[in-house]
N, C-alpha and C positions, 0 to 999 in steps of 0.2 A: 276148146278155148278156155279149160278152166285154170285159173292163174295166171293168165295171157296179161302177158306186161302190153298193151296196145296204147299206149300213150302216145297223142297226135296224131296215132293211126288212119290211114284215109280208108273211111267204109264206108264210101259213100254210094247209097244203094245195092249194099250187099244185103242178103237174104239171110237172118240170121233164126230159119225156123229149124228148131230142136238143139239147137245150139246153147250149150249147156256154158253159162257165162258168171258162174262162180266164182268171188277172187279175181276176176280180170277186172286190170286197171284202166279205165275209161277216159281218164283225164284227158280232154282236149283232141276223145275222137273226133272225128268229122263223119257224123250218123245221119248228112243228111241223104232224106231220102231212104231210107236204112228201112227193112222190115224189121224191127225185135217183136213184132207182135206175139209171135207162138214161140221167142226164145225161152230158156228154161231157167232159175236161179237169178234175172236181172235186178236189181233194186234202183230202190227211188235216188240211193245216192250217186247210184253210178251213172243214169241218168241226168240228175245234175250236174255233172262234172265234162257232161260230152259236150259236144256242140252239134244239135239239129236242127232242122226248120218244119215250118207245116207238113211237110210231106215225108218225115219220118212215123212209121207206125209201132205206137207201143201198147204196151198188154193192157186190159182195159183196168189192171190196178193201181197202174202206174199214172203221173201225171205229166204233162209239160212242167219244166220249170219256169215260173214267173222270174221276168227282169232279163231274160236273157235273150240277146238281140237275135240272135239265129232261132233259137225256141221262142 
């Protein structure tokens, strides 16, 4: 998935363990529910930019984004 234009994308409770998520555009995925825990390459921005809720799992470097009504 590196470079993967997923904008809007619905992944909601996909498994994204080893899933190398470099350069993919996150804006306005739908991660709820989503494993990226053991994904590879994910950042804090791209995170921001998705929409999750409680029950998406991210890597323990990562944070929820404050303000945001699904996170």
């Amino acid at each position: 998935m590196r470079g993967a234009c997923l904008i809007a994308a619905d992944a909601r409770g996909v498994d994204f363990t080893r899933t190398d998520l470099i350069g993919a555009d996150l804006r306005d995925t739908d991660i709820r529910g989503a494993d990226l825990s053991k994904s590879i390459f994910l950042t804090q921005s791209q995170i921001n930019v998705a929409k999750g809720d409680i029950n998406t799992k991210l890597p323990s470097s990562l944070t929820r984004p404050i303000g945001y009504d699904l996170f």
